[in-house]
PyMOL Python script that loads the backbone (N, CA, C, O; Angstrom):
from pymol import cmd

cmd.read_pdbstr("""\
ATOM      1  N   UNK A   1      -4.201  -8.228   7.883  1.00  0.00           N
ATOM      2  CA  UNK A   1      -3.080  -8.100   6.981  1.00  0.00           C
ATOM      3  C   UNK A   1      -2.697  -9.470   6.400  1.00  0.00           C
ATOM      4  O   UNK A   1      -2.401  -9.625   5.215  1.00  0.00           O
ATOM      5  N   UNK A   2      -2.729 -10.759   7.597  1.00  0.00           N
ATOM      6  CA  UNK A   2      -2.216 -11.503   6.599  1.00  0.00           C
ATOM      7  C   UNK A   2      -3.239 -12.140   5.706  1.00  0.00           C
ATOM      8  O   UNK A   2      -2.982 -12.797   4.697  1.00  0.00           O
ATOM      9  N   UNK A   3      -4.255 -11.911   6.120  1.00  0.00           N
ATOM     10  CA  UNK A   3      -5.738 -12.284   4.706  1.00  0.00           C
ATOM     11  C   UNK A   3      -5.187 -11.297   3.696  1.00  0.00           C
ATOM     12  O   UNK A   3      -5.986 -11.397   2.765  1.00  0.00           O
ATOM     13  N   UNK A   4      -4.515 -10.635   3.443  1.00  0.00           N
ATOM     14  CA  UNK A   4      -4.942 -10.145   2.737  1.00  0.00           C
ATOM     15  C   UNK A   4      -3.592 -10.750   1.820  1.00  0.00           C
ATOM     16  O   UNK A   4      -3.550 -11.161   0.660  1.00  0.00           O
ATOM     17  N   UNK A   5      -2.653 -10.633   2.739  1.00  0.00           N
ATOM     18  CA  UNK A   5      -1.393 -11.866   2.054  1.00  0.00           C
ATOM     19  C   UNK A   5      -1.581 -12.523   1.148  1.00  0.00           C
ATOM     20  O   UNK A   5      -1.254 -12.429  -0.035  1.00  0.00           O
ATOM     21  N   UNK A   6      -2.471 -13.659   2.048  1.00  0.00           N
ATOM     22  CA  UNK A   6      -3.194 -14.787   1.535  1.00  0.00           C
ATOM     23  C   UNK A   6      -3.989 -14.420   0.405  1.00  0.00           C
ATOM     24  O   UNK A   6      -3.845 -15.376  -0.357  1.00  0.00           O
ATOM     25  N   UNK A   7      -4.588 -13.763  -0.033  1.00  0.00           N
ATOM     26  CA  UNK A   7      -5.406 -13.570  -1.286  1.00  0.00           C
ATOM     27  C   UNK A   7      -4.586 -13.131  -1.957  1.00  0.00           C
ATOM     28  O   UNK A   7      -4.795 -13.524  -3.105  1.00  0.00           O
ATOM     29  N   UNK A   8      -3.486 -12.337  -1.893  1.00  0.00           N
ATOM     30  CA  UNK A   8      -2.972 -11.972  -2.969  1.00  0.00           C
ATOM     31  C   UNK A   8      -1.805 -13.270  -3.786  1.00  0.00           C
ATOM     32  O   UNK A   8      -1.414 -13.335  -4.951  1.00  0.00           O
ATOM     33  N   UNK A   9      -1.554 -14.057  -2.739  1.00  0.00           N
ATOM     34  CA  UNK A   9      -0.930 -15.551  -3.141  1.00  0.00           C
ATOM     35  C   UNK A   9      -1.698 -16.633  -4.045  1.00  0.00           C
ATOM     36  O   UNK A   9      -1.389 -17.452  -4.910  1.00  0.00           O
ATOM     37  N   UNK A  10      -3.024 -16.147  -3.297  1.00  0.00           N
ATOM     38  CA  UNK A  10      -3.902 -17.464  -4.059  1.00  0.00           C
ATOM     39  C   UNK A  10      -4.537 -16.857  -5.238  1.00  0.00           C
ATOM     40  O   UNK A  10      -5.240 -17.592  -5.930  1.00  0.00           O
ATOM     41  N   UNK A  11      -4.320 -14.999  -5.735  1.00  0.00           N
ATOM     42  CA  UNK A  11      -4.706 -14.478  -7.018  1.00  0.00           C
ATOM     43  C   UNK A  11      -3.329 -15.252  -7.712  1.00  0.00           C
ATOM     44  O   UNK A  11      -3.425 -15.935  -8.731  1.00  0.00           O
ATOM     45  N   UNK A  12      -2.442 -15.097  -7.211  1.00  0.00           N
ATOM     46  CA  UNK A  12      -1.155 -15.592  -7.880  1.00  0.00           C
ATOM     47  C   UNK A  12      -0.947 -17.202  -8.771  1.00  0.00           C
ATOM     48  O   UNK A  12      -0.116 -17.580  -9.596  1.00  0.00           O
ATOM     49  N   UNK A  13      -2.057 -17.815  -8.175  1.00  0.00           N
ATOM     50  CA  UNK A  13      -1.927 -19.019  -8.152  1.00  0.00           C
ATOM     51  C   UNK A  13      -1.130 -20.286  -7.675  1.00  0.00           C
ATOM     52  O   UNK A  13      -1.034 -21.323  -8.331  1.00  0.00           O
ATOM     53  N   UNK A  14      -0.469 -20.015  -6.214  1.00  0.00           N
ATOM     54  CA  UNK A  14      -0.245 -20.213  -5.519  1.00  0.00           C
ATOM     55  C   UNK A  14      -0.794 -21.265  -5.039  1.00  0.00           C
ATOM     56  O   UNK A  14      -2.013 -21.192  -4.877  1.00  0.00           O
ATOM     57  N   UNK A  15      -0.178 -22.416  -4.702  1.00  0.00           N
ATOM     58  CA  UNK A  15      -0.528 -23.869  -4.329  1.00  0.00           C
ATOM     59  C   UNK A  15      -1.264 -23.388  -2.843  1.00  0.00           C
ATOM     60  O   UNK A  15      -0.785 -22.327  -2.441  1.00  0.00           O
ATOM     61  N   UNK A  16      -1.998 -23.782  -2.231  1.00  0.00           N
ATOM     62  CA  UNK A  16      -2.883 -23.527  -0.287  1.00  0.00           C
ATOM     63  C   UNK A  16      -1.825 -24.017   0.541  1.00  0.00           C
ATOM     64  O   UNK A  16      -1.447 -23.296   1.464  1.00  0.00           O
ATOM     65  N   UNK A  17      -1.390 -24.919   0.390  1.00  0.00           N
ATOM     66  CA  UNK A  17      -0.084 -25.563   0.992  1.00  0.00           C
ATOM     67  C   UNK A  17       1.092 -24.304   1.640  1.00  0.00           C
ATOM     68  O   UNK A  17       1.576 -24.006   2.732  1.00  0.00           O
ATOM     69  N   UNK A  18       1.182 -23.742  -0.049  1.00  0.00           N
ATOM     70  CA  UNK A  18       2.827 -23.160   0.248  1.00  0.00           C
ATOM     71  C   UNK A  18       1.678 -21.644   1.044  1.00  0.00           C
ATOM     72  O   UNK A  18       1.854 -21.316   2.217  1.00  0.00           O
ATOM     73  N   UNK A  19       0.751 -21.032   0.272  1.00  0.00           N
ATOM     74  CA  UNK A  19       0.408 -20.013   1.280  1.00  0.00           C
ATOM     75  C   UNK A  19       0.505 -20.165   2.728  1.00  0.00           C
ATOM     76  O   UNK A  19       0.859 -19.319   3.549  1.00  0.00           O
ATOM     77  N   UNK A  20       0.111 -21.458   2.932  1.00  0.00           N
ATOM     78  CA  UNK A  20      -0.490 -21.289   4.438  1.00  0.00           C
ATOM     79  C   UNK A  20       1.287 -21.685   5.399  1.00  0.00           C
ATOM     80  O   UNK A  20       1.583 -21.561   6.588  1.00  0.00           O
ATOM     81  N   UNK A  21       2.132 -22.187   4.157  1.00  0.00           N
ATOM     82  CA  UNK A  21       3.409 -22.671   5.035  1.00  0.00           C
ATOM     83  C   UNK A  21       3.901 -21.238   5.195  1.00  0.00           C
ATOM     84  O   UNK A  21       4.656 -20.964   6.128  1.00  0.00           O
ATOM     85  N   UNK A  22       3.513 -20.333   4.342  1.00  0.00           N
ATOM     86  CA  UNK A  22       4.006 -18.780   4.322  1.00  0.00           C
ATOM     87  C   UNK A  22       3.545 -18.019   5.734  1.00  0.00           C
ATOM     88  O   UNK A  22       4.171 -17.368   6.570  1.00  0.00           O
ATOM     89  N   UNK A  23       2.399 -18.347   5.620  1.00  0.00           N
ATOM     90  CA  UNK A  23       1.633 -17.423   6.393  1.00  0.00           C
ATOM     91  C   UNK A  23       2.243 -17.990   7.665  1.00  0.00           C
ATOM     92  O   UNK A  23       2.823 -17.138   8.338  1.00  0.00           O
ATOM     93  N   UNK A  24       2.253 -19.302   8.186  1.00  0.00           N
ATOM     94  CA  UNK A  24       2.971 -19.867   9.381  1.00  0.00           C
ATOM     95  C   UNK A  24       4.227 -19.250   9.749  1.00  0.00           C
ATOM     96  O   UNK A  24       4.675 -18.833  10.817  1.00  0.00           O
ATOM     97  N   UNK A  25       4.717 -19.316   8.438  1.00  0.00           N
ATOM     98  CA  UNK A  25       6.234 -18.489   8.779  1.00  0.00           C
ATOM     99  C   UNK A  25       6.001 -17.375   9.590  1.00  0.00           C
ATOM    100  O   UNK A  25       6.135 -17.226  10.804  1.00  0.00           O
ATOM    101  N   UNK A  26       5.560 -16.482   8.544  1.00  0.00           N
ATOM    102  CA  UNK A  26       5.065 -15.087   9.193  1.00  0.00           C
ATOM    103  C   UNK A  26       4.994 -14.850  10.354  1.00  0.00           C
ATOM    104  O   UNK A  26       5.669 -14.027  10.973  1.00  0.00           O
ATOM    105  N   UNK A  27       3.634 -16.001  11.024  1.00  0.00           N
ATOM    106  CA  UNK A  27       3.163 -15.793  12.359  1.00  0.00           C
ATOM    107  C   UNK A  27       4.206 -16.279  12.932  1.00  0.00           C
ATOM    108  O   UNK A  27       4.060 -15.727  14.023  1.00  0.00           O
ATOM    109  N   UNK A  28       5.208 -16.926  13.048  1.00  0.00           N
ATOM    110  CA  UNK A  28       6.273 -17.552  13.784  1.00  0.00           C
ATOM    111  C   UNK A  28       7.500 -16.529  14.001  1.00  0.00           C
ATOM    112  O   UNK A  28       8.199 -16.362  14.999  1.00  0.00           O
ATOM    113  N   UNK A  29       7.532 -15.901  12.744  1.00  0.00           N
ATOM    114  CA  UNK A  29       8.636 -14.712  13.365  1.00  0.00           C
ATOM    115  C   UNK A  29       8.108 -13.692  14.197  1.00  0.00           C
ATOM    116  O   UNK A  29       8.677 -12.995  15.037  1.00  0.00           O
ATOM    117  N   UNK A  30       6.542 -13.730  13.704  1.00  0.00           N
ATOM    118  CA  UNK A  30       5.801 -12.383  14.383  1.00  0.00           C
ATOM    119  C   UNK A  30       5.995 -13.094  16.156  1.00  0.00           C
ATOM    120  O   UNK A  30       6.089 -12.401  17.169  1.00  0.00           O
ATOM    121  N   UNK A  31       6.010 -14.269  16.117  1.00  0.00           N
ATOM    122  CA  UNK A  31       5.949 -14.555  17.859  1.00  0.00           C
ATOM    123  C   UNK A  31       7.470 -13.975  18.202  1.00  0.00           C
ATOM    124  O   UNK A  31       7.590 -13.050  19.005  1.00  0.00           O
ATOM    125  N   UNK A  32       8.588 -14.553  17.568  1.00  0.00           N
ATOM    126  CA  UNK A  32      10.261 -14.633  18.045  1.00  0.00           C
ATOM    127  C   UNK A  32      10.419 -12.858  18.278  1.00  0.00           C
ATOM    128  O   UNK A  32      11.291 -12.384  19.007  1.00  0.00           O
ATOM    129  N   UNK A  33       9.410 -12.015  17.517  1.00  0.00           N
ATOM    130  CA  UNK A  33       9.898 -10.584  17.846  1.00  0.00           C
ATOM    131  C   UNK A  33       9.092  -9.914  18.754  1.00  0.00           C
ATOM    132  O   UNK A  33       9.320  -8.955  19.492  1.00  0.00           O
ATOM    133  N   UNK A  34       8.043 -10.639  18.552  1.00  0.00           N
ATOM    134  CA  UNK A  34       6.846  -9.694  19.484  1.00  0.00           C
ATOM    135  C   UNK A  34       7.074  -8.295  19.070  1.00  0.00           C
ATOM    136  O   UNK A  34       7.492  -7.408  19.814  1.00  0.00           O
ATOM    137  N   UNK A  35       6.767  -8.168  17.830  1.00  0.00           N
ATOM    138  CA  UNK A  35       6.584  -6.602  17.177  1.00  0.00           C
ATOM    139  C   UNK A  35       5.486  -7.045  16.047  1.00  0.00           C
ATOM    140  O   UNK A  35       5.026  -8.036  15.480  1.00  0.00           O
ATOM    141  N   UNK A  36       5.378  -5.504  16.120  1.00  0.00           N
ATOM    142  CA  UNK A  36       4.109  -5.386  14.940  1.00  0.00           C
ATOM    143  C   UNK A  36       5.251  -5.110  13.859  1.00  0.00           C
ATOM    144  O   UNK A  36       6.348  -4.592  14.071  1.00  0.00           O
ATOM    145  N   UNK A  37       4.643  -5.663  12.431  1.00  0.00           N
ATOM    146  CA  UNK A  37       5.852  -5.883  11.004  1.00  0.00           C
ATOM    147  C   UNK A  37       6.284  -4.272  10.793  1.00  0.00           C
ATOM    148  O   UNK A  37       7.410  -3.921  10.443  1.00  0.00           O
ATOM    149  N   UNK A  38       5.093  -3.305  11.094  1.00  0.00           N
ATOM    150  CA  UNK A  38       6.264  -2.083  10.987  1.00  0.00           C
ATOM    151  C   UNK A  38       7.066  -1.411  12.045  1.00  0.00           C
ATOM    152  O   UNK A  38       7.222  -0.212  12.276  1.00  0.00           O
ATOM    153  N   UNK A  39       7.503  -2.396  12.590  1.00  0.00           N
ATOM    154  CA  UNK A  39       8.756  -2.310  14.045  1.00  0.00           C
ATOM    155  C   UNK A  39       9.689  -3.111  13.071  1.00  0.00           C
ATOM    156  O   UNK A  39      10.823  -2.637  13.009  1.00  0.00           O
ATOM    157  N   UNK A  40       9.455  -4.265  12.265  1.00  0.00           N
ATOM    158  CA  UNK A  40      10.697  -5.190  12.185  1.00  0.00           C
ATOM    159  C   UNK A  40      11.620  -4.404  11.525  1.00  0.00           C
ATOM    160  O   UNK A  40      11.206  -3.420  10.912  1.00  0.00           O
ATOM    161  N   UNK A  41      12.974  -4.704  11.543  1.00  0.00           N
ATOM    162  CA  UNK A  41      14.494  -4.863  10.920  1.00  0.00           C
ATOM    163  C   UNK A  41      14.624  -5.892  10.198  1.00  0.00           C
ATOM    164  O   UNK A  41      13.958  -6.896   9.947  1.00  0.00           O
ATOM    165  N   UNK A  42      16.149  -5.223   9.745  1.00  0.00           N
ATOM    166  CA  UNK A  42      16.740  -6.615   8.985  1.00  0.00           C
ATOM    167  C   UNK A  42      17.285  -7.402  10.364  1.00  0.00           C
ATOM    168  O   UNK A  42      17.034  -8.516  10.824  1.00  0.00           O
ATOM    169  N   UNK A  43      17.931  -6.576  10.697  1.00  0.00           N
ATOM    170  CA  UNK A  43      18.972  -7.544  12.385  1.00  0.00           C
ATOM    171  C   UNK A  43      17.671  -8.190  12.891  1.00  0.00           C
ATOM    172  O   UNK A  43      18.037  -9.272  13.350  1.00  0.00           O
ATOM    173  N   UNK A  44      16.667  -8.109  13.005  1.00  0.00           N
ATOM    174  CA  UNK A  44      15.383  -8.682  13.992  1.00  0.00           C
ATOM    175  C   UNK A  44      15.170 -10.312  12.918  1.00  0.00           C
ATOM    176  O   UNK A  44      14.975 -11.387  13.485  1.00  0.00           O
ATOM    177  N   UNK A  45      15.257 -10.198  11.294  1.00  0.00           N
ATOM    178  CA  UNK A  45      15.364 -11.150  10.388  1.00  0.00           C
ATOM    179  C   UNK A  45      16.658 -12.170  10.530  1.00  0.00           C
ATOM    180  O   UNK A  45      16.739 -13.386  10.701  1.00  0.00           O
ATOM    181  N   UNK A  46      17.526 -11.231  10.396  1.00  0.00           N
ATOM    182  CA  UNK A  46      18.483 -11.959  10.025  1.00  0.00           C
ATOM    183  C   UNK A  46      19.186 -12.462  12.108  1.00  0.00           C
ATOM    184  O   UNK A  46      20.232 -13.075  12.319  1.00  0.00           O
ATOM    185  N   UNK A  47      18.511 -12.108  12.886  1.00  0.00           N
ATOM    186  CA  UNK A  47      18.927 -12.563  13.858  1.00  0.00           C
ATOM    187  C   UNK A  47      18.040 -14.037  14.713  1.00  0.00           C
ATOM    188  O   UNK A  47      18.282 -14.754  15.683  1.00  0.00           O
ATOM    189  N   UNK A  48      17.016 -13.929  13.755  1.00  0.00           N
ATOM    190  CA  UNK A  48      15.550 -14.825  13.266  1.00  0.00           C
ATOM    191  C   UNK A  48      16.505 -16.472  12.932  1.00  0.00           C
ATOM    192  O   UNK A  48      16.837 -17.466  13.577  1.00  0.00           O
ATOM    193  N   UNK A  49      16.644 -15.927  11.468  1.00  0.00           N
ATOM    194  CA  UNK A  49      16.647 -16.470  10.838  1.00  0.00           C
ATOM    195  C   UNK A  49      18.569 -17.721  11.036  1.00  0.00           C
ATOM    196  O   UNK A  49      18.992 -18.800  10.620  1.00  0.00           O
ATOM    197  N   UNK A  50      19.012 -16.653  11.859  1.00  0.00           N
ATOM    198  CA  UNK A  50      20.838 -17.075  12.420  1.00  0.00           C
ATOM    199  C   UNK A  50      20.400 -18.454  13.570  1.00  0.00           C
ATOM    200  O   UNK A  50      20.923 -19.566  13.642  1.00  0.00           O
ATOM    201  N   UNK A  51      19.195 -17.842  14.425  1.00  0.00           N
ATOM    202  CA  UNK A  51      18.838 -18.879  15.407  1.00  0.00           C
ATOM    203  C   UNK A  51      18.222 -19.858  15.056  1.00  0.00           C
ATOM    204  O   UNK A  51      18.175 -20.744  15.909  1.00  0.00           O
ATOM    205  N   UNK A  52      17.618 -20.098  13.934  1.00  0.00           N
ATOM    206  CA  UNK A  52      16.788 -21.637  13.363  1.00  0.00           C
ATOM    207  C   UNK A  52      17.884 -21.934  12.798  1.00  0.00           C
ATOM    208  O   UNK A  52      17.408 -23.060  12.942  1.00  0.00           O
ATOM    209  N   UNK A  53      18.899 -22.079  12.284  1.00  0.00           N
ATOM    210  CA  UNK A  53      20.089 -22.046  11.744  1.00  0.00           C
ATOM    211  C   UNK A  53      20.740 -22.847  12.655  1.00  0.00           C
ATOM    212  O   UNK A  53      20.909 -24.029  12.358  1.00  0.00           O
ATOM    213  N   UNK A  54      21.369 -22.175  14.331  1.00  0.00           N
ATOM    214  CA  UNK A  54      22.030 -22.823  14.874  1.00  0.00           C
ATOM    215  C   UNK A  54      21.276 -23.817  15.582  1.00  0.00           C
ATOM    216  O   UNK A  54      21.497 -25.024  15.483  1.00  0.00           O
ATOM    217  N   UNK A  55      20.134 -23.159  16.496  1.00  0.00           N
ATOM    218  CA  UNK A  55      19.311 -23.545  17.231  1.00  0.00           C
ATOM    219  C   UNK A  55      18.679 -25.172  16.644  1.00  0.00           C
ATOM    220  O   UNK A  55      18.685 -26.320  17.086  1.00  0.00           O
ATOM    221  N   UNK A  56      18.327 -24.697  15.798  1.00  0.00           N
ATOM    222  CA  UNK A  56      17.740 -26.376  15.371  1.00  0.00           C
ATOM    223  C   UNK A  56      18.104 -26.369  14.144  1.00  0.00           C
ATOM    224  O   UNK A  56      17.221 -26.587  13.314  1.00  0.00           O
ATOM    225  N   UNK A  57      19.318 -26.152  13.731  1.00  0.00           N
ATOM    226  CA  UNK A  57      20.137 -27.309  12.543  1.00  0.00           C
ATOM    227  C   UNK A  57      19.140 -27.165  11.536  1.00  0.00           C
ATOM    228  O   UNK A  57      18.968 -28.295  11.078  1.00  0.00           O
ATOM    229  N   UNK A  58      18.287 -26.235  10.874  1.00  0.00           N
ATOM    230  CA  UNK A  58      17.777 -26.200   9.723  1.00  0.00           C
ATOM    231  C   UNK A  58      18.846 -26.163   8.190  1.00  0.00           C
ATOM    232  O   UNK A  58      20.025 -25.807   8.203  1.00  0.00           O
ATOM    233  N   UNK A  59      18.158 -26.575   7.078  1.00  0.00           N
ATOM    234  CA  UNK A  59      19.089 -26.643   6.063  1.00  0.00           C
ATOM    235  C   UNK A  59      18.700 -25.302   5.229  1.00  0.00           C
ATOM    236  O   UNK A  59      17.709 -24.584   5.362  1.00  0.00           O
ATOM    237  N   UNK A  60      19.684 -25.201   4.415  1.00  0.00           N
ATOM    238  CA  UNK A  60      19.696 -23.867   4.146  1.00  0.00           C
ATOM    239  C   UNK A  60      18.811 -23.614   3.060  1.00  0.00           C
ATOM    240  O   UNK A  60      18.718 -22.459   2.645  1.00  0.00           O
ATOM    241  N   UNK A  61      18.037 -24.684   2.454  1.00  0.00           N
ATOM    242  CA  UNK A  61      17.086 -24.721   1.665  1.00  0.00           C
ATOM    243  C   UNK A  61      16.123 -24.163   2.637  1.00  0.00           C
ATOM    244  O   UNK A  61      16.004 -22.984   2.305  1.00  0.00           O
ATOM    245  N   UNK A  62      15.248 -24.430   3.839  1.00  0.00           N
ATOM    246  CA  UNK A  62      14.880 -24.071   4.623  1.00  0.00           C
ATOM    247  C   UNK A  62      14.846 -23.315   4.959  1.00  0.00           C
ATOM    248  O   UNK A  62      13.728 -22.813   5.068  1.00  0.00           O
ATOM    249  N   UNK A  63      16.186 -22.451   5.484  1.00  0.00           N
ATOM    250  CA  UNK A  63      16.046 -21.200   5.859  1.00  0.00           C
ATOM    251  C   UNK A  63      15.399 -20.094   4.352  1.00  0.00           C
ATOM    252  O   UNK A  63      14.489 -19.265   4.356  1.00  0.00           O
ATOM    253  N   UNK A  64      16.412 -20.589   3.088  1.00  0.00           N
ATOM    254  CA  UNK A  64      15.667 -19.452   2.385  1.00  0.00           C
ATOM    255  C   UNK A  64      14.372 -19.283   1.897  1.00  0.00           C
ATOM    256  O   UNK A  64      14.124 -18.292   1.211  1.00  0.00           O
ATOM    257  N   UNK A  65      13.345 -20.262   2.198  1.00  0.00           N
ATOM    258  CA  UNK A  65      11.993 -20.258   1.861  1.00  0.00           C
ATOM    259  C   UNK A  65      11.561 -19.381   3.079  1.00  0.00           C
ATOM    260  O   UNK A  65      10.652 -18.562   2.939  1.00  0.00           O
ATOM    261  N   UNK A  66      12.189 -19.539   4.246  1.00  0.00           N
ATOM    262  CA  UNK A  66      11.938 -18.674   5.248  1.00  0.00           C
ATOM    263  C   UNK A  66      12.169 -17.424   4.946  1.00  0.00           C
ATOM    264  O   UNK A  66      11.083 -16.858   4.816  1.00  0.00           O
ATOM    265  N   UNK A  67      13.040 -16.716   4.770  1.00  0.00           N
ATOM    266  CA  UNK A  67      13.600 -15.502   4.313  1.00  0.00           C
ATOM    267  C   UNK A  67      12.688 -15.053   3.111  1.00  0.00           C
ATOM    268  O   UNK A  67      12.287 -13.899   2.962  1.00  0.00           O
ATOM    269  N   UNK A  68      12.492 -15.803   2.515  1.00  0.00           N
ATOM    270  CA  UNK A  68      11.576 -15.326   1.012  1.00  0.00           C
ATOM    271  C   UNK A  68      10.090 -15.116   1.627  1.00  0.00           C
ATOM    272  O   UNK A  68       9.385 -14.251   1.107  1.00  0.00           O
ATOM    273  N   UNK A  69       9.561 -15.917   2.775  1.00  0.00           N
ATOM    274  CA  UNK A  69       8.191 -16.010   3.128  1.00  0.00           C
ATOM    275  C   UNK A  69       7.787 -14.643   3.743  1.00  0.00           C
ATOM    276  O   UNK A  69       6.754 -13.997   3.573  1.00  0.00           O
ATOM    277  N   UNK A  70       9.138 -14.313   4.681  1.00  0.00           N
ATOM    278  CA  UNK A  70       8.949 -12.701   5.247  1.00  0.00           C
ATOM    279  C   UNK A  70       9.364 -11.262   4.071  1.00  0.00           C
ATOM    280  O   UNK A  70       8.925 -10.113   4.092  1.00  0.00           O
ATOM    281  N   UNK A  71      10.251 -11.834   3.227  1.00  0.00           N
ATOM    282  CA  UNK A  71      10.432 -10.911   2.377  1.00  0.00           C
ATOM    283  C   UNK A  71       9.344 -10.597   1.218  1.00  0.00           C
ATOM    284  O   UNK A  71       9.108  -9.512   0.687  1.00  0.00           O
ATOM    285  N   UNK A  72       8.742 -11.876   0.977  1.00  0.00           N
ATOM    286  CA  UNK A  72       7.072 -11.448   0.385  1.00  0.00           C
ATOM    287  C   UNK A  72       6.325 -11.198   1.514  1.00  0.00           C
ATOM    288  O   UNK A  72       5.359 -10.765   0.886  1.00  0.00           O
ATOM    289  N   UNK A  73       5.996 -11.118   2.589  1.00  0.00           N
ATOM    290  CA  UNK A  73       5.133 -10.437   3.127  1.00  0.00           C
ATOM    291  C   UNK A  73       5.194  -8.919   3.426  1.00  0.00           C
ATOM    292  O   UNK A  73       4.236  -8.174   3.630  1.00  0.00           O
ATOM    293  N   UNK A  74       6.595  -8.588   3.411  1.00  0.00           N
ATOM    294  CA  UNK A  74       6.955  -7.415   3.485  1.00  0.00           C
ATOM    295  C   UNK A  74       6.696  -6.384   2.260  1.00  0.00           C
ATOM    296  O   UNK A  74       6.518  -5.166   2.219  1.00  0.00           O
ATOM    297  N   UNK A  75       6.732  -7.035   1.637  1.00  0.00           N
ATOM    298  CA  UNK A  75       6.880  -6.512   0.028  1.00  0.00           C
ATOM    299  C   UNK A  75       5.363  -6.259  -0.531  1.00  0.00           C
ATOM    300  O   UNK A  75       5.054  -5.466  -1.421  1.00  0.00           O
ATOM    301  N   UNK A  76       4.506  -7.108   0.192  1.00  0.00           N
ATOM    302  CA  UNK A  76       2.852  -7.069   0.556  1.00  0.00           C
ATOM    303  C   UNK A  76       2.813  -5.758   1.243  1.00  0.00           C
ATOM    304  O   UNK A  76       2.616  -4.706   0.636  1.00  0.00           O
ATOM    305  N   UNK A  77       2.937  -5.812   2.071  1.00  0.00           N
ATOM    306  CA  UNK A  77       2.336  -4.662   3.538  1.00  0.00           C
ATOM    307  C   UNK A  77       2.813  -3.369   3.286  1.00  0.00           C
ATOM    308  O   UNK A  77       2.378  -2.346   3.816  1.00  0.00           O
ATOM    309  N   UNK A  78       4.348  -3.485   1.890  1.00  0.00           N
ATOM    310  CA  UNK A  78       4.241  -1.950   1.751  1.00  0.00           C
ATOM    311  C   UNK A  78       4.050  -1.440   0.557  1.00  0.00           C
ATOM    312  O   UNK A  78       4.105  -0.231   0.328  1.00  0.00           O
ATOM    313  N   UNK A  79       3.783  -2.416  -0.385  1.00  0.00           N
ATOM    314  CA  UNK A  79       3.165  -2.481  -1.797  1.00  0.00           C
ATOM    315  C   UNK A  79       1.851  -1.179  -1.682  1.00  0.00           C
ATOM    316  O   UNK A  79       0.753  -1.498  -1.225  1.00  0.00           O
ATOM    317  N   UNK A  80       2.091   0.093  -2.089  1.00  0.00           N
ATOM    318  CA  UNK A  80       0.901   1.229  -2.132  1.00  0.00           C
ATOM    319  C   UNK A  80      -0.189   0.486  -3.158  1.00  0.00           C
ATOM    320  O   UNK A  80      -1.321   0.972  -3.168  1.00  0.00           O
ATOM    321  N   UNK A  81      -0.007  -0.292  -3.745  1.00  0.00           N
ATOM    322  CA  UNK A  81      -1.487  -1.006  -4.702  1.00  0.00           C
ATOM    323  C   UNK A  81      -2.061  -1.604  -3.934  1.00  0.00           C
ATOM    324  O   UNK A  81      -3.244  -1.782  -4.224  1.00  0.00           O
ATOM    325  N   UNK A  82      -1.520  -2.274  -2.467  1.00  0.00           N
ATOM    326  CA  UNK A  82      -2.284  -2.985  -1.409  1.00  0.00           C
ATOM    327  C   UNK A  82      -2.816  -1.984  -0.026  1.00  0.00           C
ATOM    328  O   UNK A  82      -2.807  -2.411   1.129  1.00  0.00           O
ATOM    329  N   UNK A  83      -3.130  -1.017  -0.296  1.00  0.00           N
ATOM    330  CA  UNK A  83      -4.071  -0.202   0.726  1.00  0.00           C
ATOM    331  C   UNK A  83      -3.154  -0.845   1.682  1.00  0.00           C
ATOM    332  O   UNK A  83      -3.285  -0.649   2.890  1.00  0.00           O
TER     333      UNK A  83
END
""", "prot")
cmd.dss("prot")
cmd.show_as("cartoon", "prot")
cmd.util.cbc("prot")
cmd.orient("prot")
């Protein structure tokens, strides 16, 4: 799934950089939930995303590239043009 992310970022024209900072994201929330993406929530996101926040003082520029990185992957995985 996330190859397939990834190709659809780099059809986009998408810098390798920001894909792969995407795809990191991804795998990083996929660790904090230990669920497969069609288990996740918003509360599982936004309870994600509350703890890099307090937890380690991220800036809020930060967090929303985060939020955008899972919200395009999501938007991938249930996109019916992406099998």
């Amino acid at each position: 799934m996330l190859g397939g992310f990834a190709n659809q970022q780099l059809a986009r024209n998408l810098a390798r950089s920001t894909v792969e900072g995407r795809e990191n994201t991804v795998k990083a929330f996929t660790a904090y939930v230990n669920a497969f993406p069609w288990q996740w929530t918003p509360a599982m996101v936004d309870e994600w995303l509350g703890d890099l926040r307090s937890l380690r003082d991220l800036k809020r520029s930060a967090i929303r590239s985060y939020s955008e990185a899972i919200r395009s992957f999501c938007h991938f995985a249930t996109d019916p043009l992406y099998e």
